[in-house]
C-alpha positions as CSV (number, residue, x, y, z in Angstrom):
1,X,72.0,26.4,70.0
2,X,75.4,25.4,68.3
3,X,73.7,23.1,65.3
4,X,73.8,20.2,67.6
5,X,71.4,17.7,67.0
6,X,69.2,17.0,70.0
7,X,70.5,13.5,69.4
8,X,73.9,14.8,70.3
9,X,72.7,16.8,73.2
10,X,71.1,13.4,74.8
11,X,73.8,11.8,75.0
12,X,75.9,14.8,76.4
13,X,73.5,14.5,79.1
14,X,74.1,10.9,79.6
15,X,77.4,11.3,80.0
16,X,76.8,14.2,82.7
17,X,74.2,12.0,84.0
18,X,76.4,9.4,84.8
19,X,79.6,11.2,85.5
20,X,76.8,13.0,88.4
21,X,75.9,9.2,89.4
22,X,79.3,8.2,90.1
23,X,79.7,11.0,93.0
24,X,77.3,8.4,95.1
25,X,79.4,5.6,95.4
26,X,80.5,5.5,98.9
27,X,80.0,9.5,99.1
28,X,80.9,11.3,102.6
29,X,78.8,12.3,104.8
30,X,78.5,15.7,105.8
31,X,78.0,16.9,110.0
32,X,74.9,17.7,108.3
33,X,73.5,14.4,107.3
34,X,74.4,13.1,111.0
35,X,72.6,15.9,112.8
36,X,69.4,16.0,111.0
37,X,69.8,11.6,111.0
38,X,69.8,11.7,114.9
39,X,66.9,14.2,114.7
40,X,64.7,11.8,112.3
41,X,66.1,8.8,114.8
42,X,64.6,10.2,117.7
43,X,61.4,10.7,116.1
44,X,61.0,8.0,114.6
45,X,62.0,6.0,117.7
46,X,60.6,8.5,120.3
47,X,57.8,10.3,118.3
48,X,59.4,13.9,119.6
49,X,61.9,15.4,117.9
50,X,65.0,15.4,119.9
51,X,69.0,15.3,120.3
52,X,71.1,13.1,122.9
53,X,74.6,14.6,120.7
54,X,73.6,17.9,121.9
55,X,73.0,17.2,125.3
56,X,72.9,20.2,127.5
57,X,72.4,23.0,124.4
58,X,68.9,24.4,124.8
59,X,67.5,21.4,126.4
60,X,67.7,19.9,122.9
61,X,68.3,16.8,124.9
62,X,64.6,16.7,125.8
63,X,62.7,18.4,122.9
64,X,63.9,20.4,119.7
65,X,60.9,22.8,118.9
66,X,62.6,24.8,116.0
67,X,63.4,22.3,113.6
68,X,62.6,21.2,109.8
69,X,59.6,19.4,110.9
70,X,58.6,18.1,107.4
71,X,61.8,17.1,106.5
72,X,62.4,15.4,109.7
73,X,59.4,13.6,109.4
74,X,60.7,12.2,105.9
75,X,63.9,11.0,107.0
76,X,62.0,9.1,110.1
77,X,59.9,7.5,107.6
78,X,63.3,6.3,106.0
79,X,64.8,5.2,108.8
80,X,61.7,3.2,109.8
81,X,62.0,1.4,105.6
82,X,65.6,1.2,105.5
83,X,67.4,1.8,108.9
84,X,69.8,4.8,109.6
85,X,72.8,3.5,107.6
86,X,74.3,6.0,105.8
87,X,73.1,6.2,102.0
88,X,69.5,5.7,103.1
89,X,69.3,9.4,104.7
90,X,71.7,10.3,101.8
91,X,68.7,8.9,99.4
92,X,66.1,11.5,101.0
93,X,68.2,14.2,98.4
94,X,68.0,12.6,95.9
95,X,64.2,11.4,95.7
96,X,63.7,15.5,95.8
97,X,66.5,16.1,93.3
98,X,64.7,14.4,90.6
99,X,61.5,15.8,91.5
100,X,62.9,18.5,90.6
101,X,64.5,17.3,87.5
102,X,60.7,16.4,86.8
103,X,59.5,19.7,87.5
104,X,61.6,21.1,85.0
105,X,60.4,19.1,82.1
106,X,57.3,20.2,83.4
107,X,57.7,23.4,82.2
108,X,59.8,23.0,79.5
109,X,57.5,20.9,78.3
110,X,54.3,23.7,79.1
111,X,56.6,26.6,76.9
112,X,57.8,24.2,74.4
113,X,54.3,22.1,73.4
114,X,56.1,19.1,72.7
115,X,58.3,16.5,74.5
116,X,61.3,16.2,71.9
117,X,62.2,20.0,72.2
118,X,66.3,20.7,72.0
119,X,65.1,22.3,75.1
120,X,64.9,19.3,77.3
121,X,68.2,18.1,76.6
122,X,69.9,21.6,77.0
123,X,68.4,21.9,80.3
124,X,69.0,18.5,81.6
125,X,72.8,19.1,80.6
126,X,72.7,22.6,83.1
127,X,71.1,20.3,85.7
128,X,73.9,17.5,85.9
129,X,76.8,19.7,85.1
130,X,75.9,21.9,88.2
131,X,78.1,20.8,91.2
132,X,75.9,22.6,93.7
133,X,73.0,20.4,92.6
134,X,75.1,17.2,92.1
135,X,77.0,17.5,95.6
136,X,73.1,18.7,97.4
137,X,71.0,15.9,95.5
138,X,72.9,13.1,98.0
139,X,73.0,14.7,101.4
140,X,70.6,14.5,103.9
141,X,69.7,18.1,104.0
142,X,66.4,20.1,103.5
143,X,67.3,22.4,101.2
144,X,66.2,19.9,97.9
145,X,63.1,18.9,99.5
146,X,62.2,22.5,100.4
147,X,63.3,24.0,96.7
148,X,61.2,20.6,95.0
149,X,58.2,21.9,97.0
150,X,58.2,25.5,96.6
151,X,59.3,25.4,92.7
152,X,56.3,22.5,92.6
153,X,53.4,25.6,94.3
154,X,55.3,27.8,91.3
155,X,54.2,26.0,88.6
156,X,50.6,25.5,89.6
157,X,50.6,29.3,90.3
158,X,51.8,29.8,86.7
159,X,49.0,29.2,84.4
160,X,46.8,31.6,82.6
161,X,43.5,30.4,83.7
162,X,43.7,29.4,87.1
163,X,41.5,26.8,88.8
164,X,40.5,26.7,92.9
165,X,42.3,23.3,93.3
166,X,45.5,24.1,91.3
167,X,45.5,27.3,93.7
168,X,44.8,25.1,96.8
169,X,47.4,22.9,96.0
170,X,50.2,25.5,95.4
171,X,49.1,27.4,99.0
172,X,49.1,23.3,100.7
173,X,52.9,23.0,98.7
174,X,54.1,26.0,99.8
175,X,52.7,25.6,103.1
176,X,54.7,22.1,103.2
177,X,57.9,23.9,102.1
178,X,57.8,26.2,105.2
179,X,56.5,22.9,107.5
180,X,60.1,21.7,105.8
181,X,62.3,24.9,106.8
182,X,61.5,28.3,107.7
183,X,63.0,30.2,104.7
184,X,59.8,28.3,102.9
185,X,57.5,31.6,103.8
186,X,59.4,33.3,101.0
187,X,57.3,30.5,98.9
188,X,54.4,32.0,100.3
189,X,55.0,35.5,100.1
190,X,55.9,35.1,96.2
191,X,52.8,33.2,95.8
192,X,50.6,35.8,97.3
193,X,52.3,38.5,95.4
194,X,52.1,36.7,92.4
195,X,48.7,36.6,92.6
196,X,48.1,40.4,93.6
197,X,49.4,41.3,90.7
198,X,47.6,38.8,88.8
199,X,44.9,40.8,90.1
200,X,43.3,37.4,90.4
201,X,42.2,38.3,94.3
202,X,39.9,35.2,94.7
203,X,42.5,33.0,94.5
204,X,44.9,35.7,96.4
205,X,42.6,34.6,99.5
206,X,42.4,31.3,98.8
207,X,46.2,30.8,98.6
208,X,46.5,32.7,101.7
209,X,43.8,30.7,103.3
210,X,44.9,27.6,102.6
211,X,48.6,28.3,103.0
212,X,48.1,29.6,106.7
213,X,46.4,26.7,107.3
214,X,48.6,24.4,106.4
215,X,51.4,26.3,108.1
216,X,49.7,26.1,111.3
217,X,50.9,22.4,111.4
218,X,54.5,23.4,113.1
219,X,53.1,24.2,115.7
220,X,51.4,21.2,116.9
221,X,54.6,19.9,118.9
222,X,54.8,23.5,120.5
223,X,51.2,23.1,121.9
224,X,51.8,19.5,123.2
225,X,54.5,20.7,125.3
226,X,54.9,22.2,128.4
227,X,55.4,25.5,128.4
228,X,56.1,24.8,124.8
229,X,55.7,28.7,123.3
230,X,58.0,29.8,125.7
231,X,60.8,26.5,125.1
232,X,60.3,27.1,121.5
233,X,61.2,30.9,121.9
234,X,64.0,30.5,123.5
235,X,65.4,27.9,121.5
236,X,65.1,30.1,118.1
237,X,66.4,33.6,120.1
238,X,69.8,31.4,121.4
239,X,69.7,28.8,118.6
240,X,73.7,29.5,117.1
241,X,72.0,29.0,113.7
242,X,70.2,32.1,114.2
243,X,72.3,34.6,116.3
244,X,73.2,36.6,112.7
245,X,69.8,37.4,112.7
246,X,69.8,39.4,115.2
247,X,70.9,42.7,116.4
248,X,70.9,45.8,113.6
249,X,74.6,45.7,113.1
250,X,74.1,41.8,112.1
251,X,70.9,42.1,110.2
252,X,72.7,45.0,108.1
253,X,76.2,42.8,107.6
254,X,73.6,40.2,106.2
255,X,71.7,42.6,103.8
256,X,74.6,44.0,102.6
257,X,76.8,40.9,102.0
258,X,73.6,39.6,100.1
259,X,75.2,38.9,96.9
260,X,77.7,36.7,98.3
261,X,75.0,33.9,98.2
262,X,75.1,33.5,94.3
263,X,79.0,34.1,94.4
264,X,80.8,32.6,97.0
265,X,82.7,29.7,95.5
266,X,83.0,28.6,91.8
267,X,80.2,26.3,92.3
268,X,77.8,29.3,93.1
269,X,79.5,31.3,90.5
270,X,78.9,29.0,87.8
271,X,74.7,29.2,87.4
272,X,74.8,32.6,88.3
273,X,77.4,34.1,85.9
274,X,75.2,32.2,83.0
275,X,72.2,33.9,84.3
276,X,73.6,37.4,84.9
277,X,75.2,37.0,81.1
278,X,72.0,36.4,79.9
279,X,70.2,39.4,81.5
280,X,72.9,41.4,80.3
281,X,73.2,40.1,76.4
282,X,69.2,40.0,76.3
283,X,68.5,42.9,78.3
284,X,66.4,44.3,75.5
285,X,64.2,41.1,75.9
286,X,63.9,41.4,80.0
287,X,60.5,43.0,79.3
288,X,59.3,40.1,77.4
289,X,60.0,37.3,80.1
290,X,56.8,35.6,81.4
291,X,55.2,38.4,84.2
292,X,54.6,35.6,86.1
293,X,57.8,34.4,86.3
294,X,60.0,37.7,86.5
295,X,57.3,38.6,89.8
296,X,57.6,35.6,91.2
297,X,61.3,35.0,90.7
298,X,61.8,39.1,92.1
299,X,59.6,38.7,95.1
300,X,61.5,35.1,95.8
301,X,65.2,37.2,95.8
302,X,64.3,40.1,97.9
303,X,61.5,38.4,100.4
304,X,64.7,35.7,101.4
305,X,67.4,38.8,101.3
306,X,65.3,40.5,104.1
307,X,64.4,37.6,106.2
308,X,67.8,35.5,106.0
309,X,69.6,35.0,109.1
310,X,73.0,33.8,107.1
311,X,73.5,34.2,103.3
312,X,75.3,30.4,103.3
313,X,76.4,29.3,99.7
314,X,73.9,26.3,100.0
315,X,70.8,28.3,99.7
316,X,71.4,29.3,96.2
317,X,69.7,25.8,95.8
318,X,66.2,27.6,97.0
319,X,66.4,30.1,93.7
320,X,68.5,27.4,90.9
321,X,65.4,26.3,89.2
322,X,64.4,29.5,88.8
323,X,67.4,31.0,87.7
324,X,67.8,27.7,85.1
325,X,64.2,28.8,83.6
326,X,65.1,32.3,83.1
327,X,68.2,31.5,81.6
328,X,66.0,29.1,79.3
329,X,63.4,32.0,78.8
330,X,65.8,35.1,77.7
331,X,67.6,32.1,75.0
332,X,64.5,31.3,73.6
333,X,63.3,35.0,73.2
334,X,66.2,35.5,71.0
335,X,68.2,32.4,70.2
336,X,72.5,33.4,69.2
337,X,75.5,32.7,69.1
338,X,78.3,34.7,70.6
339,X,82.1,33.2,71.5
340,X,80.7,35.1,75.2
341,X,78.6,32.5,75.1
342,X,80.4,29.5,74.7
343,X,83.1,30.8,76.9
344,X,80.5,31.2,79.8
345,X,79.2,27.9,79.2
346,X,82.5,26.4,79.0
347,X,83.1,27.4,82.3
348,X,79.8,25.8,83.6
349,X,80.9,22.5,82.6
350,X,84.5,22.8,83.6
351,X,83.7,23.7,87.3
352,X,81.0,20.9,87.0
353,X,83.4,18.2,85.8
354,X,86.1,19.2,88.1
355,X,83.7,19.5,90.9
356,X,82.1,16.4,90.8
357,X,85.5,15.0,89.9
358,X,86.9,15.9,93.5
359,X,84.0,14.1,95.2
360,X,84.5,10.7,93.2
361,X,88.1,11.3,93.8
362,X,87.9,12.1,97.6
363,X,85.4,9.0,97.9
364,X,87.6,7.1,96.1
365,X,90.6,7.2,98.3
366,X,89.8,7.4,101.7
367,X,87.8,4.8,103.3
368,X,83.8,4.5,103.7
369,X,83.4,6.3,107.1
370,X,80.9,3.9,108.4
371,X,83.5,1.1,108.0
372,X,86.0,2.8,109.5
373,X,84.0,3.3,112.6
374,X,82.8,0.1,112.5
375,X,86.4,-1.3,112.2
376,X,87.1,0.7,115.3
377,X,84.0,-0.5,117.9
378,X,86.6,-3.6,119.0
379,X,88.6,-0.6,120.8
380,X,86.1,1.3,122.4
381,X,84.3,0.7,125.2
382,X,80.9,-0.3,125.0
383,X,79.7,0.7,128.5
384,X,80.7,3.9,128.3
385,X,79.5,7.3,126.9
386,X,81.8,9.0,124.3
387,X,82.4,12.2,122.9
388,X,82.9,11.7,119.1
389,X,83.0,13.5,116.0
390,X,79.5,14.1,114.7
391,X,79.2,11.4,111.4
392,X,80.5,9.2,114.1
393,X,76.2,8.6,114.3
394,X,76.7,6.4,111.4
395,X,76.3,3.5,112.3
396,X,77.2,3.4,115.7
397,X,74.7,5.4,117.4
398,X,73.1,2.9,119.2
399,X,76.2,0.6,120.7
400,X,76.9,2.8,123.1
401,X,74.9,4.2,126.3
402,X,75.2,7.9,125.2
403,X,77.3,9.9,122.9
404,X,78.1,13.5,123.0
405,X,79.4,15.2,119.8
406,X,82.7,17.8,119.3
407,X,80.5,20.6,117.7
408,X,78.1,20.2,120.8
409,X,81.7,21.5,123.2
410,X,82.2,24.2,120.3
411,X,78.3,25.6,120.5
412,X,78.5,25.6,123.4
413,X,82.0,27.3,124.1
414,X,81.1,29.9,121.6
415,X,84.2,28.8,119.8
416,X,86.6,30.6,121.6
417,X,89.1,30.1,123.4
418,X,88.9,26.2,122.6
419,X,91.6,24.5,123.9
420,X,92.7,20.4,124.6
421,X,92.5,21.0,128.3
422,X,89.2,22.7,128.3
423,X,88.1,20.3,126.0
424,X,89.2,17.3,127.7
425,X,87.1,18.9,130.9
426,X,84.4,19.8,129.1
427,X,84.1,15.8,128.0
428,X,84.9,14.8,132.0
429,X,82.7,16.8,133.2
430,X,79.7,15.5,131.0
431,X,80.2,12.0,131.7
432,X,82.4,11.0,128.9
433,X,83.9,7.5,129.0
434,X,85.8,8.0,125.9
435,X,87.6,10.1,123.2
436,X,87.3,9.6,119.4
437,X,89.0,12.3,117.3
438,X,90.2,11.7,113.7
439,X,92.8,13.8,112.5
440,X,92.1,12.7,108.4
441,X,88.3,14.0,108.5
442,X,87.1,17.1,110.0
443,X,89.9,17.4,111.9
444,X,89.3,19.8,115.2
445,X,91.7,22.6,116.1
446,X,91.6,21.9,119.9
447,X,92.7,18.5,119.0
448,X,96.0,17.3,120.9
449,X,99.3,16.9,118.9
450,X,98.7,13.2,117.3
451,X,100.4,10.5,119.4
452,X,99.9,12.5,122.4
453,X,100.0,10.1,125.2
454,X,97.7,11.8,127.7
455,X,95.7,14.9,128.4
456,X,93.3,15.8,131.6
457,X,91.3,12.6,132.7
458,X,92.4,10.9,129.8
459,X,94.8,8.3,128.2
460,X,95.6,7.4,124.8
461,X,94.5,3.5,124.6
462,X,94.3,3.4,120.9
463,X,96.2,5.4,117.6
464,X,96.7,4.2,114.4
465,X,98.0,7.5,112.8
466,X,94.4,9.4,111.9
467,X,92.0,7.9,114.8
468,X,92.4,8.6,118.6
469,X,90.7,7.1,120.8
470,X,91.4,8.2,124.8
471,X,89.4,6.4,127.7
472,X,89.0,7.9,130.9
């Protein structure tokens, strides 16, 4: 692009590579990774899909119907190999991440006919410089999984002569990408639309076929349980997760803040502004892009802006492959150079360096949660149920009789109106023995003033300037 040899470009990549690396060394969990880790706990322990944190919320205590089955499924298998420490959940990202890294070279490889293309290195330099990827590839979310599978049904959709088991296989992959979240089905409505227009309507039924089949396999819990159609309704209409999808005035506010999904934060802003300066400078060339891929990637954007129930920042990960190969596709059309384009790729690396800066610097200087939990078991209780933040799951989940989590008394106080006194008798009144709150990470706003000696039913037994711990 800029006379660099691809020699050059490699080693860029290495040092992305391994500046990308470094944000795993003791990285921080997210509430995230603990809520879906006590989900994959109970099922790997339990064989049903449940929550003990959320204890009184849906009757999530006793069965959670609308879940990421798939991905669930994975992180028991995990826990089962490794136990639930922290990075092993963490790991589930990243065994997706660089499928998708794979994926990519895939079809670079495909477009390029050769393996040493300037290409691959170019593209594996956007991959490690993007914090959104980086930060995603090591948390134990679905989103990577989910993205690895439906980009995966893409490229076996995206061949010229197309074969009944390549076809099958994309319908089973995109089937397993909505087993893995619901926002998958936009995998499946860009594959069937893909194919329509492919006029290629043997394989449109086989796809559809195969991909309803497949899909039918989230509902196997639902039948096993009692009245399990109706539980599993009302768990998706009261679900908080959900409650934006819902009503016209909130399904409107959704559509029309849309585009705040690919620009919320520099991190968003980064793969997107490349992208939309490359539509813009190549605009001439948008006619020329692979059909398959401009459907595809169209059907993808507007299927997932009408079924959405939030536009949160951390779904752009769902449409960054694609957006990656487009940018790849309108460069290669009509390779230049342009100061524009440095500057916009300047800007990519910047807000990935500093990015993934922060995360090795805020892993570097506060202490590994798990150990600071651990360090805090002598002062707690072990006969008693607590009510603790919600990473407190790692690794302490299983000293104690029961544990109930903060977010659990914000769900399910609407938070509103949250207060220390309605908090404190929110924990009393579900059987709380104990208090955790930590004022460093995650810090809540009903929290007392630190130090604070007493509040209802409780006393302050241990403080050591960010941890809390009150006992009944």
């Amino acid at each position: 692009m800029f006379d660099i040899s691809k020699t050059k470009l490699f080693v860029v990549a290495c040092c992305f590579f391994a500046l990308a690396s470094l944000t795993y060394i003791h990285r921080y969990p997210t509430g995230d990774d603990a809520w879906f880790a006590e989900q994959s706990f109970w099922l790997q322990k339990e064989g049903i899909i449940r929550s003990e944190f959320f204890r009184g919320l849906l009757g999530w205590e006793n069965q959670i119907l609308v879940s990421h089955k798939l991905f669930l499924l994975v992180g028991a298998v995990f826990i089962q190999l490794f136990g639930y420490q922290l990075p092993a959940l963490q790991f589930v990202g990243l065994v997706f991440f660089y499928t998708i890294v794979g994926e990519l070279f895939i079809y670079i490889r495909k477009r390029e006919g050769e393996i040493y293309s300037w290409y691959l290195p170019a593209m594996l330099i956007l991959v490690f410089a993007n914090r959104l990827l980086v930060k995603m590839s090591f948390e134990n979310r679905p989103e990577m999984m989910l993205t690895a599978l439906g980009f995966g049904s893409f490229l076996l959709i995206d061949h010229d002569r197309k074969s009944t088991w390549k076809v099958l296989l994309a319908a089973v992959l995109a089937g397993l990408a909505f087993l893995t979240h619901l926002n998958g089905v936009i995998y499946l409505i860009a594959g069937m639309v893909t194919l329509i227009c492919s006029r290629n309507y043997r394989s449109t039924l086989v796809f559809m076929i195969a991909g309803g089949f497949t899909c039918l396999a989230y509902f196997i819990d639902i039948i096993q349980a009692d009245n399990g159609l109706l539980a599993w309704y009302q768990q998706f209409r009261g679900d908080p997760a959900t409650q934006n999808a819902f009503g016209l005035s909130s399904k409107l506010l959704q559509l029309v803040t849309y585009p705040r999904l690919f620009f919320h934060s520099p991190e968003q802003i980064a793969v997107s502004l490349l992208l939309v300066f490359l539509l813009w400078n190549q605009r001439a060339y948008i006619k020329l892009l692979p059909v398959r891929l401009r459907v595809y990637s169209l059907t993808l954007l507007l299927s997932f802006w009408l079924i959405t129930k939030a536009n949160g920042a951390l779904y752009l990960v769902l449409f960054i492959p694609f957006m990656l190969v487009l940018a790849y596709e309108l460069y290669r059309l009509a390779p230049f150079r342009s100061w524009a384009l440095k500057l916009v790729i300047a800007a990519y690396f910047v807000i990935g360096v500093v990015g993934m800066c922060q995360i090795i610097y805020t892993n570097a200087t506060m202490e590994y949660l798990p150990v600071s939990y651990e360090k805090l078991r002598k002062d707690i209780p072990d006969h008693k149920s607590g009510f603790v933040p919600l990473t407190f799951f790692f690794n302490e989940y299983e000293q104690y009789p029961r544990l109930l989590t903060h977010e659990n008394y914000k769900l399910q106080s609407n938070k509103k109106g949250m207060t220390t006194v309605k908090m404190a008798k929110w924990a009393y009144k579900n059987g709380a023995g104990f208090i955790v709150m930590d004022y460093k990470f995650r810090p809540e706003p009903y929290y007392p003033k630190a130090g604070t000696k007493k509040i209802p039913f409780y006393n302050l037994s241990f403080f050591n300037g960010r941890f809390a711990i009150y006992q009944r």
